[in-house]
Each structure stands twice: as C-alpha cells, then as structure tokens.
N, CA, C and O atoms as CSV, one atom per row, in Angstrom:
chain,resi,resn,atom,element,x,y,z
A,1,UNK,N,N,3.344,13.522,-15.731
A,1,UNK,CA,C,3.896,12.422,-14.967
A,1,UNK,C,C,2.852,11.799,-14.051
A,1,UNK,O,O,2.825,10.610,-13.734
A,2,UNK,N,N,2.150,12.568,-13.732
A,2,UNK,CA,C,0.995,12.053,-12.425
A,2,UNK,C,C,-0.502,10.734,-13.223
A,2,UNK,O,O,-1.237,9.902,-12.691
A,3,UNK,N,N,-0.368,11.074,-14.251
A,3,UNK,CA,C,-1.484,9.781,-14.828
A,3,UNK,C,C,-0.548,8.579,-15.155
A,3,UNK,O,O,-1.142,7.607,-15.621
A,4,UNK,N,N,1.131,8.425,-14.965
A,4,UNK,CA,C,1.440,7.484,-15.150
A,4,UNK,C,C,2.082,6.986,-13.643
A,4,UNK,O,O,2.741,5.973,-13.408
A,5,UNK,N,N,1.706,7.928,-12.832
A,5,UNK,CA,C,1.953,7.345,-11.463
A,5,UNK,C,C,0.457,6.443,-11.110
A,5,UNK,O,O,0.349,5.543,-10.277
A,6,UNK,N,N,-0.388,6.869,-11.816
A,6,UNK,CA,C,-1.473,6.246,-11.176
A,6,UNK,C,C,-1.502,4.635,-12.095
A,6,UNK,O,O,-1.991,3.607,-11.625
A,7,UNK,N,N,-1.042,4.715,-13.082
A,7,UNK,CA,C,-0.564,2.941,-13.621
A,7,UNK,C,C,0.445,2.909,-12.945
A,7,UNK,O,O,0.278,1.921,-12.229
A,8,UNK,N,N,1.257,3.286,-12.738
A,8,UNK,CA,C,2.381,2.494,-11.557
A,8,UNK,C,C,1.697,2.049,-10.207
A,8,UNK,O,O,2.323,1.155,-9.639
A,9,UNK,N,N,0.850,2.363,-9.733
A,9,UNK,CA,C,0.245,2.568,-8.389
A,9,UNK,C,C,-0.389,1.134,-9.050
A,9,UNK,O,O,0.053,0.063,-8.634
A,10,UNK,N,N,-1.546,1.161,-10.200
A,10,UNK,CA,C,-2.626,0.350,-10.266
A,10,UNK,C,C,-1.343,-1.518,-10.678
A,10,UNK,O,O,-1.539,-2.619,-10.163
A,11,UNK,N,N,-0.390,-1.219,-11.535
A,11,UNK,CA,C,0.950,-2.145,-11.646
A,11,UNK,C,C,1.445,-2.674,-10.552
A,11,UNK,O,O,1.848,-3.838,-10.552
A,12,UNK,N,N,1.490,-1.834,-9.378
A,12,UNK,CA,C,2.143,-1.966,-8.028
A,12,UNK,C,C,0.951,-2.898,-7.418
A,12,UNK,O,O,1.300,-3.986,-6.960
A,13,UNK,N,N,-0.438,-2.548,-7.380
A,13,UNK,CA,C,-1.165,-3.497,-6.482
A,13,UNK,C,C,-1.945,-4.716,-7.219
A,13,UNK,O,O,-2.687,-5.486,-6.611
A,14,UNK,N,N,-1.665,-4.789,-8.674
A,14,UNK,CA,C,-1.749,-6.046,-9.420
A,14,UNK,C,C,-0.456,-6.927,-9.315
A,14,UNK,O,O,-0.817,-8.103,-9.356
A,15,UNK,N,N,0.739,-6.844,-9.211
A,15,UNK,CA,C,1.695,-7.117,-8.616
A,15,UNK,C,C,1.897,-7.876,-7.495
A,15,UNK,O,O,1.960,-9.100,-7.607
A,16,UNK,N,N,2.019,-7.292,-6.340
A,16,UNK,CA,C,1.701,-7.598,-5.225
A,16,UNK,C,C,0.478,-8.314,-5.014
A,16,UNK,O,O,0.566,-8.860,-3.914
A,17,UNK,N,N,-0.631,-8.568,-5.563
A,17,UNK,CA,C,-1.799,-9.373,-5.812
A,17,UNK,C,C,-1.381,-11.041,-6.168
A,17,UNK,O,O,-1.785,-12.120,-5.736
A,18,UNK,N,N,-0.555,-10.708,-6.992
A,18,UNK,CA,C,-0.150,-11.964,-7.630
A,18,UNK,C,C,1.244,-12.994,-7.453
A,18,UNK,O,O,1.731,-13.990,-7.987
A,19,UNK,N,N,1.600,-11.786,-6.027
A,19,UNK,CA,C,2.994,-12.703,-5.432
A,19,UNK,C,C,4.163,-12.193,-6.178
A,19,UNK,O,O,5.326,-12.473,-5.888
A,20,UNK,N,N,3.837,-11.511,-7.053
A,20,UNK,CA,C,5.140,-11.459,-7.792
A,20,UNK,C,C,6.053,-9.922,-7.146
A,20,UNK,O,O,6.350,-8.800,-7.555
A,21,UNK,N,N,6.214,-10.723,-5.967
A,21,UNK,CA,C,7.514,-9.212,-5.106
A,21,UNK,C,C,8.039,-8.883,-5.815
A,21,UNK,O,O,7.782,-7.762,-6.253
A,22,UNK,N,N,9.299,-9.797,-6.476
A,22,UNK,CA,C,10.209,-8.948,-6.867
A,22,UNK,C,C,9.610,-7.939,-8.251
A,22,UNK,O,O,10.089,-6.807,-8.321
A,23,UNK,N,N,8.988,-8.193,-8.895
A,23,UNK,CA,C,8.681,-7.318,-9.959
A,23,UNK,C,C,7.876,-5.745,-9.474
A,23,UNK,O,O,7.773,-4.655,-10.036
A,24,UNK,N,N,7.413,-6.279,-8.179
A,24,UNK,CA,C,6.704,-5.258,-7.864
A,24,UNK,C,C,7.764,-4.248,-6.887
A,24,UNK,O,O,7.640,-3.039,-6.690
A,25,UNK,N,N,8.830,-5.174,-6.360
A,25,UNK,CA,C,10.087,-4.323,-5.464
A,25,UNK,C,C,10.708,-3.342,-6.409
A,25,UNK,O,O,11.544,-2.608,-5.882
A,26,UNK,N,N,10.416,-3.105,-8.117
A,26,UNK,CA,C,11.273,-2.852,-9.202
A,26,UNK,C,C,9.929,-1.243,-9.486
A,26,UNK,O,O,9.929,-0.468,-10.443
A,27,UNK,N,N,9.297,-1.243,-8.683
A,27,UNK,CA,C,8.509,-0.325,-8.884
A,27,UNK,C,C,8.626,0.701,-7.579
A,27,UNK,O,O,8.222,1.849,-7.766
A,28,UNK,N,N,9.182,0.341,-6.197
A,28,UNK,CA,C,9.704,0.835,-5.000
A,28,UNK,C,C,11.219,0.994,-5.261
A,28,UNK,O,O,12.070,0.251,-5.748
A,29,UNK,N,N,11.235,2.583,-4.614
A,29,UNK,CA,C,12.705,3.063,-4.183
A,29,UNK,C,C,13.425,2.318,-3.309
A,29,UNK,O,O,12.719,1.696,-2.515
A,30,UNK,N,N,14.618,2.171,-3.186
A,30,UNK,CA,C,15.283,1.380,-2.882
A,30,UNK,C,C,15.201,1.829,-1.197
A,30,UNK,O,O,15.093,0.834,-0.480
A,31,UNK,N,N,15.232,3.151,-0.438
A,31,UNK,CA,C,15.019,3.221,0.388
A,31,UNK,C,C,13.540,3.922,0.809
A,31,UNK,O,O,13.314,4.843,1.594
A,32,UNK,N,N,12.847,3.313,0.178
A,32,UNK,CA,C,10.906,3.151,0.420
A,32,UNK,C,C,10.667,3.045,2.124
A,32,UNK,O,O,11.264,2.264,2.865
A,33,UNK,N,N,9.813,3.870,2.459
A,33,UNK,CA,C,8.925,3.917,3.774
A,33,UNK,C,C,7.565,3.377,3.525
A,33,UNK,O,O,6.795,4.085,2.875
A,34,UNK,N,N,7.086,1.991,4.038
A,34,UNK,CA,C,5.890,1.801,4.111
A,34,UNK,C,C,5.072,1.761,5.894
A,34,UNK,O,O,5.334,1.068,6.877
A,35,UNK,N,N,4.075,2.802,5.670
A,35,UNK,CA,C,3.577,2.620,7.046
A,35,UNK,C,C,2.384,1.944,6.641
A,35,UNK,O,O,1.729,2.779,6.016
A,36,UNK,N,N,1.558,0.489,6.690
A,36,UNK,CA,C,0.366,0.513,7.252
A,36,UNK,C,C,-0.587,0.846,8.502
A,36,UNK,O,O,-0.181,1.639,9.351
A,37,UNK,N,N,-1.695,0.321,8.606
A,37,UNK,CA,C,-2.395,0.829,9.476
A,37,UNK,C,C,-1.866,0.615,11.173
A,37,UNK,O,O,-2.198,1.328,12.120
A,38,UNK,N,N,-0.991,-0.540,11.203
A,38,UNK,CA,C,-0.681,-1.197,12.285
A,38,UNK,C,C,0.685,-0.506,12.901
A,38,UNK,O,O,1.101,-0.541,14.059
A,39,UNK,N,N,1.270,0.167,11.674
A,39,UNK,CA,C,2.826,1.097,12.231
A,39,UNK,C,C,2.209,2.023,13.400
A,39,UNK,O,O,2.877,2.078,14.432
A,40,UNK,N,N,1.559,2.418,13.373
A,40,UNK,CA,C,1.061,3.078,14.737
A,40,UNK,C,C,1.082,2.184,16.138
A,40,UNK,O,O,0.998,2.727,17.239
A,41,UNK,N,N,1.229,0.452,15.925
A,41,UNK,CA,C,1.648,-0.014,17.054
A,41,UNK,C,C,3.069,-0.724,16.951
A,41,UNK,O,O,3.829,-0.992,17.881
A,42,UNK,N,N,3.219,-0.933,15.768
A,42,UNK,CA,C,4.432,-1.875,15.164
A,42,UNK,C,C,5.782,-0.995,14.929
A,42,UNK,O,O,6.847,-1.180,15.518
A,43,UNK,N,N,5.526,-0.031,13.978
A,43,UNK,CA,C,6.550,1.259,13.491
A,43,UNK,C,C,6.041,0.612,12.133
A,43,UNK,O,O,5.016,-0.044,11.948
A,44,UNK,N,N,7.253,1.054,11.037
A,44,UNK,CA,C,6.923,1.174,9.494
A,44,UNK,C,C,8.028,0.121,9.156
A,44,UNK,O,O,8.716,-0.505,9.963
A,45,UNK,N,N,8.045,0.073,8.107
A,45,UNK,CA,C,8.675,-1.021,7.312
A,45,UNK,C,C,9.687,-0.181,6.346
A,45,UNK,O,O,9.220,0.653,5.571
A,46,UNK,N,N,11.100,-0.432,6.419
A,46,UNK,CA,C,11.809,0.401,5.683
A,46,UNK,C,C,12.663,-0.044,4.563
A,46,UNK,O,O,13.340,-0.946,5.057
A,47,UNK,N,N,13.027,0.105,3.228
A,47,UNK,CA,C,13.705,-0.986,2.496
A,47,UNK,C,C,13.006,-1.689,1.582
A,47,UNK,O,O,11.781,-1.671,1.700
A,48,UNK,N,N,13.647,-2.505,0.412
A,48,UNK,CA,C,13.195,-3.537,0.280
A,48,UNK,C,C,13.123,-4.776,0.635
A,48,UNK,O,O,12.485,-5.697,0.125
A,49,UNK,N,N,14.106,-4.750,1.927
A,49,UNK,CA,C,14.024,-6.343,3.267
A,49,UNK,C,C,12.559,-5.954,3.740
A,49,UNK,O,O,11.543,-6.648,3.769
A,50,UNK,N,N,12.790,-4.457,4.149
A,50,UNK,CA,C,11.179,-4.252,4.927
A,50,UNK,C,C,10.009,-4.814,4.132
A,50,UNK,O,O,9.207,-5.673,4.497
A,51,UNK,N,N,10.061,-4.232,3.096
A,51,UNK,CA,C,8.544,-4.338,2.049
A,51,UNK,C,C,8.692,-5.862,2.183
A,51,UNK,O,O,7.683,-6.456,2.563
A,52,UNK,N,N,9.855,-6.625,1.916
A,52,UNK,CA,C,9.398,-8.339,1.845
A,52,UNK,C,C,8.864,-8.782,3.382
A,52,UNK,O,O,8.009,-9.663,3.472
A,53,UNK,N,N,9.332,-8.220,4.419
A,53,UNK,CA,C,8.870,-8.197,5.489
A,53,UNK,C,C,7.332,-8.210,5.831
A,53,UNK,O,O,6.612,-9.097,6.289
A,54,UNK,N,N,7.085,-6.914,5.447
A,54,UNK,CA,C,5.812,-6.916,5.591
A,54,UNK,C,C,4.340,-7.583,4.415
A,54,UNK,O,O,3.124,-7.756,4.494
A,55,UNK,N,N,5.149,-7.713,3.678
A,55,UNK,CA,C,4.154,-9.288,2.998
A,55,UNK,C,C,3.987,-10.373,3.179
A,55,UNK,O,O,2.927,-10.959,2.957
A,56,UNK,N,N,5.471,-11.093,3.828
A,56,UNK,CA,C,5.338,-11.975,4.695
A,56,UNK,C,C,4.454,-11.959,5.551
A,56,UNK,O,O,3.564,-12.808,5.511
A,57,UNK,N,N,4.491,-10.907,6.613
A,57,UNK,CA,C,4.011,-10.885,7.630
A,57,UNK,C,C,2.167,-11.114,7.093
A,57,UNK,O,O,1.509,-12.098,7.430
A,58,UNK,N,N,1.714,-10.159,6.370
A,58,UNK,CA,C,0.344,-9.937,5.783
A,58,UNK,C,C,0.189,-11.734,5.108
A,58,UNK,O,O,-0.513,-12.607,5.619
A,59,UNK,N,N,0.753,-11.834,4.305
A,59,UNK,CA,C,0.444,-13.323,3.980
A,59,UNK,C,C,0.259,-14.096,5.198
A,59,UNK,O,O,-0.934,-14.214,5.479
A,60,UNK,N,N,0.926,-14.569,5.878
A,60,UNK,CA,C,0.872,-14.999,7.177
A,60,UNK,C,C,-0.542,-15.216,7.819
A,60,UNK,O,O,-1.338,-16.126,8.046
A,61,UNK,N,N,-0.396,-13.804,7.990
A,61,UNK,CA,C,-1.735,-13.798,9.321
A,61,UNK,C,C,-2.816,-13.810,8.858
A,61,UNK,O,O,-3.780,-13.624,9.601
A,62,UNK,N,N,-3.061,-14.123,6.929
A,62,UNK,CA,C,-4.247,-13.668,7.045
A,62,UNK,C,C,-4.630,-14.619,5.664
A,62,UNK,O,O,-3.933,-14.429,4.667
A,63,UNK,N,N,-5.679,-15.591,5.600
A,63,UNK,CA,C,-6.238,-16.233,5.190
A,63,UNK,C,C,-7.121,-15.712,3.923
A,63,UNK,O,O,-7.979,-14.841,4.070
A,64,UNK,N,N,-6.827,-16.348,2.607
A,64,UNK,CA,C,-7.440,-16.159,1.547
A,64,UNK,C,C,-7.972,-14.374,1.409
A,64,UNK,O,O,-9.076,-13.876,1.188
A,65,UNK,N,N,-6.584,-13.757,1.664
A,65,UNK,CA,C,-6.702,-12.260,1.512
A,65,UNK,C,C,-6.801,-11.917,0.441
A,65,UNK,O,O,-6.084,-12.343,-0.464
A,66,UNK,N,N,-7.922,-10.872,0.262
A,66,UNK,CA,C,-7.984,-10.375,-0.966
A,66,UNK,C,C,-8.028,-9.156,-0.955
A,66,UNK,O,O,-8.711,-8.674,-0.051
A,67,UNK,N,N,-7.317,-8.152,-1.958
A,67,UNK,CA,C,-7.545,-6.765,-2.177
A,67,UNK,C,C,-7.985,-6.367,-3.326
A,67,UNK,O,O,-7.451,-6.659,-4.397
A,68,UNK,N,N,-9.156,-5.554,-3.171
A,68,UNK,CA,C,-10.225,-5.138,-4.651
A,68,UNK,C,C,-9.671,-3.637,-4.299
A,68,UNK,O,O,-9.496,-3.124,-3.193
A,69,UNK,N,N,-9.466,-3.136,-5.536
A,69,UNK,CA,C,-8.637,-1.297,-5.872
A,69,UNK,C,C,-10.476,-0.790,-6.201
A,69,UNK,O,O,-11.152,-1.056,-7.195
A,70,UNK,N,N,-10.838,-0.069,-5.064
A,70,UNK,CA,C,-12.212,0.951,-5.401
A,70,UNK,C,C,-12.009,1.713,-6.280
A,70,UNK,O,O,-12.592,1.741,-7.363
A,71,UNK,N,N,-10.824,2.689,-5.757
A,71,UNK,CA,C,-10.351,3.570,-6.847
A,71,UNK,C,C,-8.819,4.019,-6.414
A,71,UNK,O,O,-8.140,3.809,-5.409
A,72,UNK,N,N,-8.595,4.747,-7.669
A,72,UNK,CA,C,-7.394,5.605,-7.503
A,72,UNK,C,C,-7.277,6.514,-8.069
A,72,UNK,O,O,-8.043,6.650,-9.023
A,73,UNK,N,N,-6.346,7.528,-7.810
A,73,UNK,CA,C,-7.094,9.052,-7.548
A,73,UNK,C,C,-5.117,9.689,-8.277
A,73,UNK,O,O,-3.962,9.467,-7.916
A,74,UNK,N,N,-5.523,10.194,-8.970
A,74,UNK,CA,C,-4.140,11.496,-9.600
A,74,UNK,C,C,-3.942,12.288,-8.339
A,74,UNK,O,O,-4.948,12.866,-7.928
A,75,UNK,N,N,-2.811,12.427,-7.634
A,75,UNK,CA,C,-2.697,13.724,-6.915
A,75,UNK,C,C,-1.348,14.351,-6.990
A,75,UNK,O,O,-0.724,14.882,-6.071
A,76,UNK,N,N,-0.937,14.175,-8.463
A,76,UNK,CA,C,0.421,14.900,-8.851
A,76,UNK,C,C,1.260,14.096,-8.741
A,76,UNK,O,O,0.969,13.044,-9.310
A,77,UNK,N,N,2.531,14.106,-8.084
A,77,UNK,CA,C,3.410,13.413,-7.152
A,77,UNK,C,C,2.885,12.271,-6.688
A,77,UNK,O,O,3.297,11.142,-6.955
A,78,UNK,N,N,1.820,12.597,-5.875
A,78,UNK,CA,C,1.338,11.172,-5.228
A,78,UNK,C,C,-0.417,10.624,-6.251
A,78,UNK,O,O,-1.254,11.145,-6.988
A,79,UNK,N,N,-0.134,9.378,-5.660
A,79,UNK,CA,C,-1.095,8.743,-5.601
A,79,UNK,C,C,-2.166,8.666,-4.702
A,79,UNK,O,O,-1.740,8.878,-3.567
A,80,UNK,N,N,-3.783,8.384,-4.720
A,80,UNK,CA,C,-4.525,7.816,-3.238
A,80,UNK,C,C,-5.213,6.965,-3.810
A,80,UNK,O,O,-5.969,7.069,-4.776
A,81,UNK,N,N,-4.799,5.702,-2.891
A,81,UNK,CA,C,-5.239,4.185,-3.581
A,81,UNK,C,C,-6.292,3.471,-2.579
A,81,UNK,O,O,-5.909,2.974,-1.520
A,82,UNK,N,N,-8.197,3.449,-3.153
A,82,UNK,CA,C,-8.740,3.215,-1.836
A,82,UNK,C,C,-8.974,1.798,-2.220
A,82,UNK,O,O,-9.068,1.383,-3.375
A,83,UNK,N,N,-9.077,0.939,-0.870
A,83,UNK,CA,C,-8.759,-0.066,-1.469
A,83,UNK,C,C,-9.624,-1.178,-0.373
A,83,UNK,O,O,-9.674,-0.866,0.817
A,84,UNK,N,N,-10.137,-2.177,-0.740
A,84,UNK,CA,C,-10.629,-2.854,0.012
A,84,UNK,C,C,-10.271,-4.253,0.584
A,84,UNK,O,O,-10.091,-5.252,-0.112
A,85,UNK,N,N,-10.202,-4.210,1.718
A,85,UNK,CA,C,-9.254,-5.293,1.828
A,85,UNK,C,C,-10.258,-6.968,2.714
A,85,UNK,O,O,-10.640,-6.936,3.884
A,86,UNK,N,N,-10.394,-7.801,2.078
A,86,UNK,CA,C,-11.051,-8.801,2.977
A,86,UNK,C,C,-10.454,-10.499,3.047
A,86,UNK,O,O,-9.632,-10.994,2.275
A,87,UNK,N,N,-11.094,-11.135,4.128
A,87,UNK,CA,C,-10.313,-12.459,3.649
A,87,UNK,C,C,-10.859,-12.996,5.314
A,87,UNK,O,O,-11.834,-12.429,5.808
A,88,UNK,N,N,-10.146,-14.102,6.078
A,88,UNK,CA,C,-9.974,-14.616,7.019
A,88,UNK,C,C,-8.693,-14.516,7.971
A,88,UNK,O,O,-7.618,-14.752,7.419
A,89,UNK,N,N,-8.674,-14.239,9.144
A,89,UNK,CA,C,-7.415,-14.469,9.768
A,89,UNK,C,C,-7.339,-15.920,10.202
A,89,UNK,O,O,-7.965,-16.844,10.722
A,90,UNK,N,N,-5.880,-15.449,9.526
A,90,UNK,CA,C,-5.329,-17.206,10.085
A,90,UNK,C,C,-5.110,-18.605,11.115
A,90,UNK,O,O,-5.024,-19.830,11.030
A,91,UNK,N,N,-5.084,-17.513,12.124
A,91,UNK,CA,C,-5.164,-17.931,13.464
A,91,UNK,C,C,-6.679,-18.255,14.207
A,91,UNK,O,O,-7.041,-19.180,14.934
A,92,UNK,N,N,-7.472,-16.897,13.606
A,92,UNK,CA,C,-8.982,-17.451,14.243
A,92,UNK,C,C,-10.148,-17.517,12.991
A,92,UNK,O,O,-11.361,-17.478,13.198
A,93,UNK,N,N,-9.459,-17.633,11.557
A,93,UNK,CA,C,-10.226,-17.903,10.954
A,93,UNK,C,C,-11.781,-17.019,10.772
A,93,UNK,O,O,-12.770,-17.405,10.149
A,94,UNK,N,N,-11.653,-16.090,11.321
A,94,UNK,CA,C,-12.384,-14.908,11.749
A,94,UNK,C,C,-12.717,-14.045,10.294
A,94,UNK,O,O,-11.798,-13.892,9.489
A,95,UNK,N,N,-13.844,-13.590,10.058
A,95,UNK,CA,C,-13.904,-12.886,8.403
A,95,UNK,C,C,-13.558,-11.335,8.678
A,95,UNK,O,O,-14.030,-10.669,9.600
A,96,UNK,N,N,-12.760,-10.945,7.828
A,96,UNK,CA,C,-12.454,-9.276,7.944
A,96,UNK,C,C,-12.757,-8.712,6.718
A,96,UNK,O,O,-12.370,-9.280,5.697
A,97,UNK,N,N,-13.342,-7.761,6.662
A,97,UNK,CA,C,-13.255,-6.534,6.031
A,97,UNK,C,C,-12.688,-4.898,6.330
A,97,UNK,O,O,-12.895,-4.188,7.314
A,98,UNK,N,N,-12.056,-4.669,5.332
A,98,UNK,CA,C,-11.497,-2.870,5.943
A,98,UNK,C,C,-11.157,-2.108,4.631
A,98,UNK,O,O,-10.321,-2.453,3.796
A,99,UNK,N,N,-11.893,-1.097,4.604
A,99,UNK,CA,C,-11.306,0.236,3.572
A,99,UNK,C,C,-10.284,0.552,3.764
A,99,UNK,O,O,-10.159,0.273,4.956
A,100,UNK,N,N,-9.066,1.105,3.337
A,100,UNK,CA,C,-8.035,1.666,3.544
A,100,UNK,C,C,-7.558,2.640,2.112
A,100,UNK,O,O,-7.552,2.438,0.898
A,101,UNK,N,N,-7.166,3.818,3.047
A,101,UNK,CA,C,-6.585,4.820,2.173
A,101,UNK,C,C,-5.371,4.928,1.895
A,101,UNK,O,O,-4.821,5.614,2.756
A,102,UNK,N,N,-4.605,4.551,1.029
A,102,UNK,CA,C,-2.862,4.217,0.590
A,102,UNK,C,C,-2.808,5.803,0.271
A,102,UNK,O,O,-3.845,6.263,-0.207
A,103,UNK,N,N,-1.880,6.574,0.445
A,103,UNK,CA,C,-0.809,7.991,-0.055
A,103,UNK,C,C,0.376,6.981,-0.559
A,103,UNK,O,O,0.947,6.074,0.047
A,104,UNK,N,N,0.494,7.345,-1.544
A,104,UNK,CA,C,1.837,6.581,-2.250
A,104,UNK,C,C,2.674,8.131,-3.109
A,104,UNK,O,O,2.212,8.700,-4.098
A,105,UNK,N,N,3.752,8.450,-2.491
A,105,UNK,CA,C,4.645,9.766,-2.696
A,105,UNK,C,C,5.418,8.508,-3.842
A,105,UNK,O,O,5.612,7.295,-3.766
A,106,UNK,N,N,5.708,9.616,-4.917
A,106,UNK,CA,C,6.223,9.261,-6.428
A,106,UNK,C,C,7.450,9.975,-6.350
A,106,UNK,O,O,7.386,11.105,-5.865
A,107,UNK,N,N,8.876,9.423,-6.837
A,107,UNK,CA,C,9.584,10.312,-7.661
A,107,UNK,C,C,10.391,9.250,-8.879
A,107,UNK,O,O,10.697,8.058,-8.853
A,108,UNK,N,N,10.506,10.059,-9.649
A,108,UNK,CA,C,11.559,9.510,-11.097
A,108,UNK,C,C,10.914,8.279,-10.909
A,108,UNK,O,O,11.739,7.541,-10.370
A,109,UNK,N,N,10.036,7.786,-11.053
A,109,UNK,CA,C,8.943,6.455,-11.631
A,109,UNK,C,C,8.675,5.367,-10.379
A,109,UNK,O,O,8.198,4.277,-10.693
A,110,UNK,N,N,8.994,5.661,-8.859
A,110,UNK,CA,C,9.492,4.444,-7.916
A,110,UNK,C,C,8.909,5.609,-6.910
A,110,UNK,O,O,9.097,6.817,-6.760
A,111,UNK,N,N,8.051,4.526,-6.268
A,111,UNK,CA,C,7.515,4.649,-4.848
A,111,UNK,C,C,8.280,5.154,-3.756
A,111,UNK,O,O,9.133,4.333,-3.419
A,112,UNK,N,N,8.297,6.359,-2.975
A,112,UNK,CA,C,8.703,6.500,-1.836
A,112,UNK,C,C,8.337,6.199,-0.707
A,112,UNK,O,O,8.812,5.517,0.201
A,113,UNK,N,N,7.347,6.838,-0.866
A,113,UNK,CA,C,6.225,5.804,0.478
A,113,UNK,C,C,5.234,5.955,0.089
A,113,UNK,O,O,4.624,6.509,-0.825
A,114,UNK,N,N,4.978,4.740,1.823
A,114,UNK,CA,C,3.105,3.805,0.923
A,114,UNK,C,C,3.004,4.436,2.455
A,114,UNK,O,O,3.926,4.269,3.253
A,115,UNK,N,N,1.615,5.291,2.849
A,115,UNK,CA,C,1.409,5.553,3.987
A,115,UNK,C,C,-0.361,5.496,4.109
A,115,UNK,O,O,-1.179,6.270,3.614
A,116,UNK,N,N,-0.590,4.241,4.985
A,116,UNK,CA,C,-1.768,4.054,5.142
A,116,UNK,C,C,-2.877,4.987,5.909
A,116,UNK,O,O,-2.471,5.784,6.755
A,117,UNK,N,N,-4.004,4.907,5.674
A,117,UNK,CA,C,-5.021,5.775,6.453
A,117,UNK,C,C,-6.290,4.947,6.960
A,117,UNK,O,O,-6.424,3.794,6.551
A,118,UNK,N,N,-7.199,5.482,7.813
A,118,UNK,CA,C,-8.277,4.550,7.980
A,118,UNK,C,C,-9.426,5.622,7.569
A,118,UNK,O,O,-10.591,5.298,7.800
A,119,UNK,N,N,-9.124,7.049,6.894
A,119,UNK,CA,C,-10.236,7.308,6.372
A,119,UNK,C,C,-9.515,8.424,5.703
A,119,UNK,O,O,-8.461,8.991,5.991
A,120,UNK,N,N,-10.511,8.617,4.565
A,120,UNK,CA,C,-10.781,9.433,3.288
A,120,UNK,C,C,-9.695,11.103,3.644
A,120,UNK,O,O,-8.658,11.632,3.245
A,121,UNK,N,N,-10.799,11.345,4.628
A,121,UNK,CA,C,-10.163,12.581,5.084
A,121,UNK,C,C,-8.950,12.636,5.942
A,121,UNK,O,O,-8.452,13.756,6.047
A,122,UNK,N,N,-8.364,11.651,6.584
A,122,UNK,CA,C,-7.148,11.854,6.592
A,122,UNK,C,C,-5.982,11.408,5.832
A,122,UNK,O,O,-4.819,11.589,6.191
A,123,UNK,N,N,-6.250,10.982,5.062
A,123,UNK,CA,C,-5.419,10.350,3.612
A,123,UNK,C,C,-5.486,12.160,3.031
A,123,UNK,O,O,-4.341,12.607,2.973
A,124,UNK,N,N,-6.576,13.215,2.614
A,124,UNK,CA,C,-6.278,14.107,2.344
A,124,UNK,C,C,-5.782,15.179,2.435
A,124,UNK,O,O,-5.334,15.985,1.619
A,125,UNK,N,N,-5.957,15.131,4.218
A,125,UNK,CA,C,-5.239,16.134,4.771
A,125,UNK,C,C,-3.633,15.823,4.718
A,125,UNK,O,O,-2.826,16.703,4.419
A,126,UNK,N,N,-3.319,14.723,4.982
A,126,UNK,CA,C,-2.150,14.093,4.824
A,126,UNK,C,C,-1.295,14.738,3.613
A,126,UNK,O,O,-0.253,15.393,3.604
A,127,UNK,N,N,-2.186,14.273,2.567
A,127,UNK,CA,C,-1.668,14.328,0.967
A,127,UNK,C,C,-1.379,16.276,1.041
A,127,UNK,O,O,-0.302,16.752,0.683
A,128,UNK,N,N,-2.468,17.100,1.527
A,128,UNK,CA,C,-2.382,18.677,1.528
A,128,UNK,C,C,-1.318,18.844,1.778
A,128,UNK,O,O,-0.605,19.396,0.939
A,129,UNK,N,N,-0.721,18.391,3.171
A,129,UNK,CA,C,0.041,19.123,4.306
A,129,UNK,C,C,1.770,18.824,3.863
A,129,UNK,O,O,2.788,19.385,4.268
A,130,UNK,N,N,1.549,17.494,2.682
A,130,UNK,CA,C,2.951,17.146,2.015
A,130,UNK,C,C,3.149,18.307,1.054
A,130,UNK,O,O,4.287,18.776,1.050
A,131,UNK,N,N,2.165,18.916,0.154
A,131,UNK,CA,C,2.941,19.794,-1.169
A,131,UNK,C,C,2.950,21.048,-0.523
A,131,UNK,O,O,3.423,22.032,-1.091
C-alpha cells in the first residue's frame, strides 16, 4: 500500500498545482487535519471547507506561487513530501523561497493529515514518534 500512497501524495500535489480542488479534495478524508507552517500562529485547517480555506488563503497572499516536489519518500502509512516552495507575495511583491517538509498520514487511499515541518529532522522525528 505505501508505494501507492506515494502516487497519491505525488496526484495530490499535481492537483492542487493545477487548481483543480475538487479532484484533489477526492484524495483527502473527509475529516482531514492540515497544519502548515503558519498553524503554529494561525491553528490548522480542518475539513474539506478548511483545505478550500487554506488555498484560498495561499493563493491570495502569494504571487505567481510555485511548488517544485524535490522528493518523496515511502514511509508506510505516511508519506514525506519535500518540497520547494517560491513565488512573490502579494502585498509586497517581495521574492520567497522555503523548503518544507509535508508528513501526510494515509488510510484506505485518503489523506488524514498534511502536517508541515521546517526541517528534515523534524518531519522525522515526527513521522517516528506516530508508528
């Protein structure tokens, strides 16, 4: 099951690449937890209102965003999706770049949660401390 979580994972962020939510909401559990990096000031995004939520929001603020998949990684159950994220913010037009480490928990073919990291090693310890 775990090499076809990692095409669901790589489906999920070609998806979402291309605007196409709802096809990609059909790959998330219906009651899905997404934390990005910012739930540490914001909280998480819960649902599929949440997940449209928080694309909105990401579309929004952020100018000719782009996400390139470095890699992605088998870890049974879950996924780790590193991923690079760059573009302009909207407001100050400002150039960003940022690595980010996705944990994406799998069951019966649909995303439970997407839980962001800002580095390698805590995306793993993370991923340990779940099985």
């Amino acid at each position: 099951m775990s090499r076809e979580n990692v095409e669901r994972t790589r489906l999920l962020l070609e998806l979402s690449e291309r605007d196409d939510f709802e096809a990609a909401l059909e790959l998330l559990d219906a009651q899905v937890a997404a934390f990005p990096l910012v739930s540490a000031f914001e909280g998480g995004y819960h649902g599929h209102e949440g997940i449209r939520e928080w694309w909105q929001t990401l579309r929004e603020s952020f100018l000719d965003y782009v996400v390139d998949v470095v890699e992605l990684r088998d870890l049974g159950d879950q996924t780790l999706a590193v991923l690079y994220f760059h573009g302009r913010g909207a407001e100050s037009n400002s150039p960003f770049e940022l690595h980010v480490w996705y944990l994406v928990d799998w069951r019966d073919g649909r995303a439970l949660s997407l839980h962001a990291y800002p580095s390698e090693a805590e995306a793993l310890a993370a991923a340990s401390a779940s099985t």
